[in-house]
Backbone as JSON, one array per atom type, in Angstrom:
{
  "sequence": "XXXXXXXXXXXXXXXXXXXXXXXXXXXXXXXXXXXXXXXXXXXXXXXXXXXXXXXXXXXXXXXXXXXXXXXXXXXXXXXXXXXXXXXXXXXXXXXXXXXXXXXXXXXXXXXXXXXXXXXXXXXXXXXXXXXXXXXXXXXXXXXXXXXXXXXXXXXXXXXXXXXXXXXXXXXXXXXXXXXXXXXXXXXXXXXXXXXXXXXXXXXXXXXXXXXXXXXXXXXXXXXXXXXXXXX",
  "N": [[78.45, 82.16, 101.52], [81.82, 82.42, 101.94], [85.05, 80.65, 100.63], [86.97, 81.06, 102.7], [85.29, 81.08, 104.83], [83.94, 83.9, 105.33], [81.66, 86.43, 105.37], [80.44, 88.57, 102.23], [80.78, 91.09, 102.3], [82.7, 90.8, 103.86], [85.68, 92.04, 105.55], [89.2, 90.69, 105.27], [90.9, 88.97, 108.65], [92.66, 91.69, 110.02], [95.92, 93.47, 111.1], [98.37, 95.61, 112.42], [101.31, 96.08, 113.1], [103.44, 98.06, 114.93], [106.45, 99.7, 114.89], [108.16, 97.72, 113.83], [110.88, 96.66, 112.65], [113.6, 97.73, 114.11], [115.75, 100.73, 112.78], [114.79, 101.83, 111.01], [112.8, 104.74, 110.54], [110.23, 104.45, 110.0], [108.15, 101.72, 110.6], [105.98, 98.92, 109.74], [104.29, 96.28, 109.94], [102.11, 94.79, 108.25], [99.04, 92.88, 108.05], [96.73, 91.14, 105.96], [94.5, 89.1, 106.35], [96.32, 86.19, 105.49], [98.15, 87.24, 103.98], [101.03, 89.31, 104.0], [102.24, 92.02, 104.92], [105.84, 94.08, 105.11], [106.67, 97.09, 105.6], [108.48, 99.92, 105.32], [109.25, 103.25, 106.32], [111.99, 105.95, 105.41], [113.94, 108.74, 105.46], [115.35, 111.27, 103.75], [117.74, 114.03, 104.1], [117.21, 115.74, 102.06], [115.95, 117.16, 98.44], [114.81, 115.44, 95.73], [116.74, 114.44, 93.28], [116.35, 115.27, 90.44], [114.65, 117.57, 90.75], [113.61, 120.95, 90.13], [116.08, 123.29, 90.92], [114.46, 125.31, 92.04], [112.36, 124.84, 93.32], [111.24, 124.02, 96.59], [109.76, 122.04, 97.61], [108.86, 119.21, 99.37], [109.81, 115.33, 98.82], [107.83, 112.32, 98.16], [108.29, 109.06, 98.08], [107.6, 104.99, 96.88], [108.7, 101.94, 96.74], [108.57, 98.58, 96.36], [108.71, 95.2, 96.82], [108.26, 91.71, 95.93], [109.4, 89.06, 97.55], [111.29, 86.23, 97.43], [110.04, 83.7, 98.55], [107.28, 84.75, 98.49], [105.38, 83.38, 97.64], [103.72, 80.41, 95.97], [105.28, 79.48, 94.83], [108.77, 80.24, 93.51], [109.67, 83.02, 93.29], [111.91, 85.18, 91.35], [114.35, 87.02, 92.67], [114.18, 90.82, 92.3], [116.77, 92.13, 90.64], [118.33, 93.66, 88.97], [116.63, 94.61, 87.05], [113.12, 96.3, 87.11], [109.61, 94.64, 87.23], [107.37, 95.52, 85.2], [105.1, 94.92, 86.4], [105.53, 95.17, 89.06], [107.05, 98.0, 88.78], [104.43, 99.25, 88.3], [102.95, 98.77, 90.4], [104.83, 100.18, 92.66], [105.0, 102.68, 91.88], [101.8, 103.55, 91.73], [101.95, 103.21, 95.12], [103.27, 105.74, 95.72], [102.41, 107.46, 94.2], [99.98, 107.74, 95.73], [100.48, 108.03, 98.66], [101.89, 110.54, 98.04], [99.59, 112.03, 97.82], [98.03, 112.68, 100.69], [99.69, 114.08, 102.08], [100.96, 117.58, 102.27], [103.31, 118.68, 100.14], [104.76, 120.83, 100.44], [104.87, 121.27, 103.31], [107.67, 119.97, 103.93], [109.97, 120.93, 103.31], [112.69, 120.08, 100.88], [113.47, 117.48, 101.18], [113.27, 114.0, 100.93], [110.82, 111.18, 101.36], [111.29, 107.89, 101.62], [108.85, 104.79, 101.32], [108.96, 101.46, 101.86], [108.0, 98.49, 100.65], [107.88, 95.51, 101.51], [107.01, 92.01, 100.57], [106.16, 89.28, 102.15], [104.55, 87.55, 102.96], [102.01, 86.46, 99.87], [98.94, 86.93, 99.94], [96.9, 87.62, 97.91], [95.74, 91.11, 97.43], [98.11, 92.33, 97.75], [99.12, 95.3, 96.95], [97.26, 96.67, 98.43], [97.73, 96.24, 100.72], [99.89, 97.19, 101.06], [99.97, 99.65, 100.82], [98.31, 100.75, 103.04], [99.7, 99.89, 104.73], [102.16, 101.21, 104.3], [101.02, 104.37, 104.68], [101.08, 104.34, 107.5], [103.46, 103.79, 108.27], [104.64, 106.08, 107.24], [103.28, 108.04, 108.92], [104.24, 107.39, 111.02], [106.99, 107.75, 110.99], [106.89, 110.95, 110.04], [106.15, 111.83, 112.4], [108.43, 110.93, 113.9], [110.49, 112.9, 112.67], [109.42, 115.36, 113.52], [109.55, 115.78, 116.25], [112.32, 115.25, 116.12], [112.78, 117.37, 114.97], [113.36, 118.05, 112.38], [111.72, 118.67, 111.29], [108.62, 120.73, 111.08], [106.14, 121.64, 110.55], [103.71, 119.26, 110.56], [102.99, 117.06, 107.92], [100.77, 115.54, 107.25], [97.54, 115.95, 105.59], [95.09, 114.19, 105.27], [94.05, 110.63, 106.42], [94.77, 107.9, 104.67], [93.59, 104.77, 103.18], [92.97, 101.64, 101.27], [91.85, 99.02, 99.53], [91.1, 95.81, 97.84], [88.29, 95.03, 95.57], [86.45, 92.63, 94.09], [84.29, 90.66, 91.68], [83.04, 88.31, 92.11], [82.08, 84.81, 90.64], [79.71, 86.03, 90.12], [79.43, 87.62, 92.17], [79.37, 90.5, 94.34], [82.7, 90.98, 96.14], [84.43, 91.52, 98.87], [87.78, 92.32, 99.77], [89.75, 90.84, 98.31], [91.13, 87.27, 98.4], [93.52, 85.64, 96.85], [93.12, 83.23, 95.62], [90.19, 83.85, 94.96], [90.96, 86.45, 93.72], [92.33, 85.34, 91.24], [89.97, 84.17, 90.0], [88.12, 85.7, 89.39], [85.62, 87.92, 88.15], [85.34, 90.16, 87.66], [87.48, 92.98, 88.29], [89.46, 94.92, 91.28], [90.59, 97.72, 92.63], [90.22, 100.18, 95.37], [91.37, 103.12, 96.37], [90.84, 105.69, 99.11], [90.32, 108.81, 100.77], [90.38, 109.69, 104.23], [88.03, 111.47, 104.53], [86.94, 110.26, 102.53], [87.06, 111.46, 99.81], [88.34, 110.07, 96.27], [91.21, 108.84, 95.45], [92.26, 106.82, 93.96], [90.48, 104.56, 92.0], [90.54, 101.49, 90.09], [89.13, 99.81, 88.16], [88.03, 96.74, 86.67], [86.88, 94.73, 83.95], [87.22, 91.35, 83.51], [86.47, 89.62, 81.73], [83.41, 89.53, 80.45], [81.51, 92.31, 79.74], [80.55, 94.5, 82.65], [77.35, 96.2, 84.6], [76.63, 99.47, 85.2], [75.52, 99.73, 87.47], [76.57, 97.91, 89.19], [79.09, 98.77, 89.1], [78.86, 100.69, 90.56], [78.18, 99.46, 93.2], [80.04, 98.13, 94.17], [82.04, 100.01, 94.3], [80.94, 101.37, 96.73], [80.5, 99.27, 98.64], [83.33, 99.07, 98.87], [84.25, 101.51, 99.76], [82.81, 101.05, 102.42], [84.42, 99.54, 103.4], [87.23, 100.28, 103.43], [86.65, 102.08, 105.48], [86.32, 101.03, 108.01], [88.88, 100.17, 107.63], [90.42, 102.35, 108.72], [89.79, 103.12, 110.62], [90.95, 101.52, 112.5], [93.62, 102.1, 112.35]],
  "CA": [[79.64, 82.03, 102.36], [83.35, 82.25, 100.98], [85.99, 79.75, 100.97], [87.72, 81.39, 104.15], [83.97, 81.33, 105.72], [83.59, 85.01, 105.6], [80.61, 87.21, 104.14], [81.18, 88.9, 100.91], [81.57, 92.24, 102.45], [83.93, 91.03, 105.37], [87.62, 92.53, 105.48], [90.0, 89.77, 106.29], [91.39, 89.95, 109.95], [93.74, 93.13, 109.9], [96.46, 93.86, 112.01], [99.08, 95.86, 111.9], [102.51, 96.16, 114.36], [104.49, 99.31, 114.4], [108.13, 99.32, 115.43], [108.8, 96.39, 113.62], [112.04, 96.94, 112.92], [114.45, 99.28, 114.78], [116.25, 100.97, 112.74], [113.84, 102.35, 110.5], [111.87, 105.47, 111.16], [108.88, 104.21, 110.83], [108.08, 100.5, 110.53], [104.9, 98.56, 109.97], [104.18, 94.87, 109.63], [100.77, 94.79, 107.91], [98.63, 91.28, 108.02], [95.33, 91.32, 105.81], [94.72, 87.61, 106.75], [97.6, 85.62, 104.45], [99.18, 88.95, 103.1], [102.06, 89.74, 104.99], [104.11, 92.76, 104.13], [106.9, 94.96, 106.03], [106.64, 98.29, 105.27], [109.5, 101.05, 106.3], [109.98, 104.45, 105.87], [113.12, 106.04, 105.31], [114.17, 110.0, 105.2], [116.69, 111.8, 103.38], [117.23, 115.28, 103.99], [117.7, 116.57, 100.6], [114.87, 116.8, 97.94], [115.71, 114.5, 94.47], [118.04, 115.12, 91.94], [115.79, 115.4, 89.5], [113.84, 118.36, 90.82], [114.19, 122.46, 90.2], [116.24, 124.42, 92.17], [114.09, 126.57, 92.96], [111.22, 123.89, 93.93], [111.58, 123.72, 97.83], [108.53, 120.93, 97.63], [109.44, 117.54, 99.65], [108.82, 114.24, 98.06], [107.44, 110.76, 98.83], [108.16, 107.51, 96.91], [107.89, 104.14, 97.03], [109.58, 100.88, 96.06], [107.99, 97.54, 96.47], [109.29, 94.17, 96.19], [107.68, 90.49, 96.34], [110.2, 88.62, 98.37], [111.31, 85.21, 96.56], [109.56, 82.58, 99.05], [106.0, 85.08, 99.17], [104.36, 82.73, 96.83], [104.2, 79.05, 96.95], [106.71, 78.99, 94.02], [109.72, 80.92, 94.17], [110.21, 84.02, 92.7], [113.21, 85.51, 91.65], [114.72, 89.16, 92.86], [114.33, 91.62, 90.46], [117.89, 92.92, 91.0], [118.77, 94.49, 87.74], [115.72, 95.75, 86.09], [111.68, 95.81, 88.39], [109.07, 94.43, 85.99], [106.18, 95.92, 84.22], [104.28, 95.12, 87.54], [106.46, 96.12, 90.51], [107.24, 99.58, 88.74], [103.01, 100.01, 88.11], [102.69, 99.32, 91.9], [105.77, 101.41, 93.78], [104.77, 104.25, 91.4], [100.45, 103.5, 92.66], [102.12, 103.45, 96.58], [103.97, 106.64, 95.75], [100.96, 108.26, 94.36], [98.1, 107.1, 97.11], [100.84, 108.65, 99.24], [101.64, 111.62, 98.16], [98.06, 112.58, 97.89], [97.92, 112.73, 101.83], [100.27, 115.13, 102.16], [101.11, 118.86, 101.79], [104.64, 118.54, 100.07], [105.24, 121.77, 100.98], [105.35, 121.44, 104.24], [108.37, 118.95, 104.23], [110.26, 121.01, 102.38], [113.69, 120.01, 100.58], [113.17, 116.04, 102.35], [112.71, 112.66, 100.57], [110.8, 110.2, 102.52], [111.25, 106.53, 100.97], [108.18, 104.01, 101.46], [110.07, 100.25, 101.11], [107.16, 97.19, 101.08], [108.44, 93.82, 101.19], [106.33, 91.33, 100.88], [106.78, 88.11, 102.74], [103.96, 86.25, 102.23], [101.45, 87.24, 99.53], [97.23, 85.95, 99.07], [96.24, 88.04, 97.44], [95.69, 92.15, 97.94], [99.56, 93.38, 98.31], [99.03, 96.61, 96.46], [96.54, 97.84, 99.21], [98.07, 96.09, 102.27], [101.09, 97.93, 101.19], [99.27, 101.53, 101.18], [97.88, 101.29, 104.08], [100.97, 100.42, 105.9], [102.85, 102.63, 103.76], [100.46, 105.4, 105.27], [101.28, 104.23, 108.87], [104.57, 104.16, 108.15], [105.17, 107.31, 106.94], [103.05, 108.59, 109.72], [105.06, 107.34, 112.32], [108.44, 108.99, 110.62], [106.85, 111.98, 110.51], [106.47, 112.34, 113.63], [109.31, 110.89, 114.71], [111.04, 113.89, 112.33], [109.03, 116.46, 114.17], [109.91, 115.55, 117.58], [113.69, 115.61, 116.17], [113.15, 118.93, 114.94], [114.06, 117.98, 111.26], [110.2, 119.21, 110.23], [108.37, 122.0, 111.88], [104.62, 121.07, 110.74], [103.08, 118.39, 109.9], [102.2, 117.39, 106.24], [99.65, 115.37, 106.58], [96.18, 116.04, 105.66], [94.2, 113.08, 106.49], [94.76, 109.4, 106.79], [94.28, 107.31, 103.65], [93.64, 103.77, 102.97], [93.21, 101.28, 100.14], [91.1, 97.64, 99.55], [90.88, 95.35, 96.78], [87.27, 94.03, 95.5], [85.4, 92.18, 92.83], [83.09, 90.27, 91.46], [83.36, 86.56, 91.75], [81.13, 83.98, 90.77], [78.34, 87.19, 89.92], [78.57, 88.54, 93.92], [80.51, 91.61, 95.04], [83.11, 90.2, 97.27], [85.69, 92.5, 99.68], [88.84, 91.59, 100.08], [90.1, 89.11, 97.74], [92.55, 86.74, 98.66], [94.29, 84.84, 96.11], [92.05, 82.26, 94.78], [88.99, 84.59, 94.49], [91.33, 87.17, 92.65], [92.79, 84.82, 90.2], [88.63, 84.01, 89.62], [87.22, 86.61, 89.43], [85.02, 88.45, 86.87], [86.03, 92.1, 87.9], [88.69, 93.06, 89.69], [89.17, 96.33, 91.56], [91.37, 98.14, 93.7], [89.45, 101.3, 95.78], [92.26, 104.21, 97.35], [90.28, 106.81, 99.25], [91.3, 109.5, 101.95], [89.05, 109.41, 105.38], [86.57, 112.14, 104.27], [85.62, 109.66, 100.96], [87.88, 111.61, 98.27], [88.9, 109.58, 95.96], [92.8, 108.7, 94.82], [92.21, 105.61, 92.93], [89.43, 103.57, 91.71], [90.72, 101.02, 89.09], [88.19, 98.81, 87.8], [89.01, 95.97, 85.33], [86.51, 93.79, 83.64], [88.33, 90.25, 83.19], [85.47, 88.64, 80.86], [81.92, 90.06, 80.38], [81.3, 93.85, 80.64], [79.46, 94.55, 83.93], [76.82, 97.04, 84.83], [77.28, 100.66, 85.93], [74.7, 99.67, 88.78], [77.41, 96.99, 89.47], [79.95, 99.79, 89.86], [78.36, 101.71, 92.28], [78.05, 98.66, 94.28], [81.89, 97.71, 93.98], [82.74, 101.09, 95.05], [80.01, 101.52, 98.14], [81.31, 98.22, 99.64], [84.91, 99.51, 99.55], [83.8, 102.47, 100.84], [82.83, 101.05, 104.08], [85.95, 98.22, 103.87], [87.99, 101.36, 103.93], [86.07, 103.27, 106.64], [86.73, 100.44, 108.9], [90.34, 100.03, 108.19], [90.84, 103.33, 108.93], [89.36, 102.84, 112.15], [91.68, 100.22, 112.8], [94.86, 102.96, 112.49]],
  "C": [[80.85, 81.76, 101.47], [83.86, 81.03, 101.5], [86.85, 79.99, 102.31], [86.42, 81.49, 105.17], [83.44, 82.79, 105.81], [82.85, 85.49, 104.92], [81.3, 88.13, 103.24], [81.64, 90.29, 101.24], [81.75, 92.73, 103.97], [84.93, 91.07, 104.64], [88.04, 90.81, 106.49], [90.55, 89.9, 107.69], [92.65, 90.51, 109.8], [94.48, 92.62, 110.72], [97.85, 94.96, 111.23], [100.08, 96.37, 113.33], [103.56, 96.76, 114.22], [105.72, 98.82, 115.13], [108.62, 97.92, 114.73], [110.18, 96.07, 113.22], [112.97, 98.35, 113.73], [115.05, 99.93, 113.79], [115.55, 102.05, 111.62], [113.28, 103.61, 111.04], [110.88, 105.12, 111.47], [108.53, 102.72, 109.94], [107.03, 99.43, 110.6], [104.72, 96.94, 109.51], [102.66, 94.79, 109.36], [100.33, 93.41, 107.6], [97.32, 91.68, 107.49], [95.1, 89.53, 105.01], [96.06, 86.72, 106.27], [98.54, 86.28, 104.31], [99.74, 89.19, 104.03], [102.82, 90.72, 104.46], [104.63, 93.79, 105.03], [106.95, 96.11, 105.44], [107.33, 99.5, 105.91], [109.49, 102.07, 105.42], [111.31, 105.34, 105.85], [113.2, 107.67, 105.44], [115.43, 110.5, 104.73], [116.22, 112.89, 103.7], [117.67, 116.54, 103.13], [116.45, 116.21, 100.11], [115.68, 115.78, 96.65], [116.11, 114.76, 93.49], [117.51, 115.68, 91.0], [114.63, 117.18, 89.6], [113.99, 119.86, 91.31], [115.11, 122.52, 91.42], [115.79, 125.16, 93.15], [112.5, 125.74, 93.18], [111.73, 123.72, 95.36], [110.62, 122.78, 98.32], [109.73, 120.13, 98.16], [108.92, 116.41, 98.36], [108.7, 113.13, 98.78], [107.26, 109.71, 97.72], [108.53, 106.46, 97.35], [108.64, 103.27, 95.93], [108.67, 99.62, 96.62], [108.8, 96.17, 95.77], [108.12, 92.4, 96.75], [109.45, 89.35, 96.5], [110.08, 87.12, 97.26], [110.29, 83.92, 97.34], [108.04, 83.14, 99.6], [105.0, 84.52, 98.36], [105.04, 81.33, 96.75], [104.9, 78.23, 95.85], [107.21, 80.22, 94.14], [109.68, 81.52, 93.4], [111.09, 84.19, 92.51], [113.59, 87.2, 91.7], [114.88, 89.96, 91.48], [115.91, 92.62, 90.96], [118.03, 94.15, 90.06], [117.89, 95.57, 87.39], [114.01, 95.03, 87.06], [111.0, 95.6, 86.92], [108.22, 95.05, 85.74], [105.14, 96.43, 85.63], [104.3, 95.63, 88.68], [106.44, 97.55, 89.97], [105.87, 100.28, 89.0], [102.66, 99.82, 89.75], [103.41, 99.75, 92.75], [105.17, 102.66, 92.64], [102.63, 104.57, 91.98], [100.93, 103.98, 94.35], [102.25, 104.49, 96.28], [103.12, 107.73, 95.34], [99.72, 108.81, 95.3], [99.55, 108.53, 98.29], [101.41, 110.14, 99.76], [100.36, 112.65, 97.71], [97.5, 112.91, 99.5], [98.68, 113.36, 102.07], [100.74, 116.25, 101.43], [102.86, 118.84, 101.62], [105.49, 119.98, 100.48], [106.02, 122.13, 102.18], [106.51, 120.38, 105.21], [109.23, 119.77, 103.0], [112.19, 120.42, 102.37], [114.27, 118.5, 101.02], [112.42, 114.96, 101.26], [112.58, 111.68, 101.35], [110.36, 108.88, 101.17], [110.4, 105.67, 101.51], [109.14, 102.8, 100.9], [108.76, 99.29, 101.54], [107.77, 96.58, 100.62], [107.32, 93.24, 101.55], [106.6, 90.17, 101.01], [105.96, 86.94, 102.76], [102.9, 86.66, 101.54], [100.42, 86.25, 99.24], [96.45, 86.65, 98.58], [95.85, 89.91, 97.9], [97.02, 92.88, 98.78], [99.74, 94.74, 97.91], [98.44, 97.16, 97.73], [96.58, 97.65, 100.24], [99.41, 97.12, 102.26], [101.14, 99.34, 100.84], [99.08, 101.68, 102.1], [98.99, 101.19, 105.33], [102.36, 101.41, 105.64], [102.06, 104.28, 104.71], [100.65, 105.22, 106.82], [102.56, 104.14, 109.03], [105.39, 105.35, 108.04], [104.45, 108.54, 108.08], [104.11, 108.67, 110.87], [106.41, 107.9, 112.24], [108.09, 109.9, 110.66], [106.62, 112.75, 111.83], [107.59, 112.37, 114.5], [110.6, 112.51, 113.87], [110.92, 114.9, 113.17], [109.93, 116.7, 115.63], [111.69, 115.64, 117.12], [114.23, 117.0, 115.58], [113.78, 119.23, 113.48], [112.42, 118.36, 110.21], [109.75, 119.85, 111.42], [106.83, 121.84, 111.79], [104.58, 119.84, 110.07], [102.23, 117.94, 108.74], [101.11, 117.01, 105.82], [98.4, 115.66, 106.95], [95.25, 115.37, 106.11], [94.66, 111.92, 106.0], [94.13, 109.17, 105.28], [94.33, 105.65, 103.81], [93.15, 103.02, 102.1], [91.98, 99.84, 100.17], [90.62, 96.78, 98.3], [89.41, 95.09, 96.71], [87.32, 93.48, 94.44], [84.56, 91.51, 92.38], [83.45, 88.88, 91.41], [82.4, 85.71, 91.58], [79.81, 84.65, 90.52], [78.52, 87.04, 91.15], [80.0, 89.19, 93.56], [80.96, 90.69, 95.9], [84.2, 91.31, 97.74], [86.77, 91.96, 99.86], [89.59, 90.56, 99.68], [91.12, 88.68, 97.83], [92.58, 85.98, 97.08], [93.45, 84.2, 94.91], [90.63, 82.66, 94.35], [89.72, 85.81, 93.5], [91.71, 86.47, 91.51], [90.88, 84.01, 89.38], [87.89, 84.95, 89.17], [87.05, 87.28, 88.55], [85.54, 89.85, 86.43], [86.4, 92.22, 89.39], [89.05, 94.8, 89.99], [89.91, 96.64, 92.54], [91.19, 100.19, 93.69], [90.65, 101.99, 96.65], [91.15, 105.24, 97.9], [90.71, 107.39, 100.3], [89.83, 108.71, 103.25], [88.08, 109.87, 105.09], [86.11, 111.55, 102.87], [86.13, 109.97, 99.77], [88.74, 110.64, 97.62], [90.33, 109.46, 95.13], [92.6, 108.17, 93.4], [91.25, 105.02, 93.06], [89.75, 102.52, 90.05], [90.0, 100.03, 89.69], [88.24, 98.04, 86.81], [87.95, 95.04, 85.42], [86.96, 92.66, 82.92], [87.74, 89.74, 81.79], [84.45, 89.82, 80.07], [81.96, 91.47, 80.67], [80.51, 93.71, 81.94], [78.73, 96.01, 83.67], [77.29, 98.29, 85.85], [76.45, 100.34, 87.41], [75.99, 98.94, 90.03], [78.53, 97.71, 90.01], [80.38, 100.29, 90.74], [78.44, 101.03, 93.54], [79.56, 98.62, 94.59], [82.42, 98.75, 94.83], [81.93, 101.67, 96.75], [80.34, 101.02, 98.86], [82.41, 98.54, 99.73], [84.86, 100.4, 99.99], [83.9, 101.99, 102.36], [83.92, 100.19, 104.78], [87.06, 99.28, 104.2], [87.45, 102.29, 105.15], [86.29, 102.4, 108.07], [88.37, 99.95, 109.01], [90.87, 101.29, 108.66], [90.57, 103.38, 110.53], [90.05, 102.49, 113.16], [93.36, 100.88, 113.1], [94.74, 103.42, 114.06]]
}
């Protein structure tokens, strides 16, 4: 039994509450127990500066921020310059995400993923995929219906889930105090049909076994097959 009472391969309790802001296209308040983060999508309807002329591809990128009061000392805004860590996870969101869609069929259109995170225990990278992916769902549709996209880009749903090894057990879902423990640490992206995005696996200490692997990635398997559920 864990410190939150839950077995090693229970998901914390989910939720997630669209519309959360108005003004937004598409707007998601993701809860994976502690982990709180706000997740909006945005649309421009130009593609980005940076990309051919004669490329009529859309794009999709995120940004991510940890809010100054989402840890139980204060952060400070990265105004100026994002650090080392923020850039390696808005460029992960921005990846996971455009792997779920056909950029094609969005063409000449930047849609902006924005996570804030408001209170963080652990697992903000993959609370802030999966409401990134419900986010950007719900703009695209709301595009469609305004007649500013003609099909729909995406392929299938995706979603995300930290694990690792704590104490020698697989554990799902690590909040805080089991990630800052833990032997091997892991964060599983996969679509619905099982293809995988991302599988980073990081031994902290001790090598582990490839048997050990398989396990790591089997259990997020099904931690992802039930958040998907949960969309």
């Amino acid at each position: 039994m864990r410190i939150d009472g839950r077995k090693n391969n229970e998901l914390r309790p989910i939720k997630f509450t669209h519309n959360f802001t108005k003004h937004a296209l598409g707007s998601v308040l993701v809860e994976f127990g502690d982990t709180k983060v706000i997740v909006t999508a945005s649309a421009d309807l130009k593609k980005p500066k940076w990309m051919a002329d004669d490329d009529n591809r859309g794009w999709v990128t995120a940004e991510y921020s940890l809010l100054p009061s989402a840890t139980n000392t204060r952060c400070k805004r990265e105004r100026d310059k994002v650090s080392g860590r923020t850039h390696e996870i808005q460029r992960l969101i921005g990846r996971s995400l455009r792997a779920c869609v056909d950029l094609e069929k969005m063409p000449k259109m930047t849609i902006t993923i924005d996570a804030d995170v408001i209170q963080a225990d652990g697992g903000t990278r993959t609370a802030s995929i999966c409401g990134g992916y419900l986010a950007l769902r719900d703009a695209i549709e709301k595009l469609i219906n305004n007649g500013d996209l003609e099909k729909n880009p995406i392929i299938e749903p995706i979603a995300a889930i930290s694990i690792g090894i704590v104490e020698g057990e697989i554990k799902l879902d690590l909040n805080y105090e089991e990630d800052s423990n833990a032997q091997v640490d892991s964060n599983v992206i996969l679509t619905q049909s099982g293809k995988i995005i991302d599988f980073q696996t990081t031994a902290e200490g001790a090598p582990y076994e490839y048997n050990q692997m398989l396990e790591l990635f089997n259990c997020a398997k099904q931690g992802i097959n039930e958040i998907i559920s949960k969309y």
